[in-house]
C-alpha positions in Angstrom: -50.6 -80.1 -96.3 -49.6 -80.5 -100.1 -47.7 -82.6 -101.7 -44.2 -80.7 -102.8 -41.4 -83.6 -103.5 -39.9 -80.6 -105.6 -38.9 -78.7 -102.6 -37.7 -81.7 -100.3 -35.2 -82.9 -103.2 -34.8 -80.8 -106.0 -32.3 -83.1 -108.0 -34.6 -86.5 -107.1 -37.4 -87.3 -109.7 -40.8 -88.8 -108.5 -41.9 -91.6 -110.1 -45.2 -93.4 -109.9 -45.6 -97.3 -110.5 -49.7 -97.7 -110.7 -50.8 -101.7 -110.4 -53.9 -100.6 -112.4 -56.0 -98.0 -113.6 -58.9 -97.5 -111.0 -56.9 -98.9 -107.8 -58.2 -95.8 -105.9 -61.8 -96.3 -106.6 -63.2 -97.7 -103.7 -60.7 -95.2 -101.3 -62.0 -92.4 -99.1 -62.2 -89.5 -100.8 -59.8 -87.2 -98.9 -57.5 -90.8 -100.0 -58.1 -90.3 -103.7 -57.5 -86.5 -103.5 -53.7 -87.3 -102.0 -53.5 -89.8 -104.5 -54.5 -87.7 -107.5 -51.8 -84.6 -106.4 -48.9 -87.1 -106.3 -49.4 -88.5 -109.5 -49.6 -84.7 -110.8 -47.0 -84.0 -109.0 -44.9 -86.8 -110.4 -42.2 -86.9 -113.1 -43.3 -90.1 -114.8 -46.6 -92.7 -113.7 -45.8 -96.1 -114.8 -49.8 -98.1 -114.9 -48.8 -101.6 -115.3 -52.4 -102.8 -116.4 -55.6 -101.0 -117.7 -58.1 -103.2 -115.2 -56.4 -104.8 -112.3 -55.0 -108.0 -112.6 -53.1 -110.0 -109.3 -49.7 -110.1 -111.2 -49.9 -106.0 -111.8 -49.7 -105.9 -107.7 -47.1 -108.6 -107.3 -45.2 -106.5 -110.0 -45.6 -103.3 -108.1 -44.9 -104.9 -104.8 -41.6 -106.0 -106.6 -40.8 -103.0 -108.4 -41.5 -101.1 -104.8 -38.7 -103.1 -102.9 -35.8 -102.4 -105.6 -35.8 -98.8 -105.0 
């Protein structure tokens, strides 16, 4: 099944909030795959840190539970 947020809620924009570059790295790689189409799929990706870092998943986290 793909990934189609366009066609559940056309007037609702996806947005991505990525703890750090690479997060997905050690996934499955049917994981990374689903991974990879949403953040194509997505309006805007937000990476909050180039290598990871424990406040860039503490921010996420945060940033998560506002929405």
């Amino acid at each position: 099944m793909g990934i189609e947020p366009e066609r559940i809620c056309p007037d609702v924009e996806l947005l991505c909030a990525v703890p750090f570059r690479g997060q997905e790295i050690d996934w499955k790689p049917e994981q990374q795959t689903r991974y990879h189409e949403l953040l194509e799929k997505s309006n805007r990706v937000f990476v909050l840190s180039e290598k990871y870092k424990k406040a860039s998943l503490q921010i996420s986290y945060i940033a998560r539970s506002t929405l």
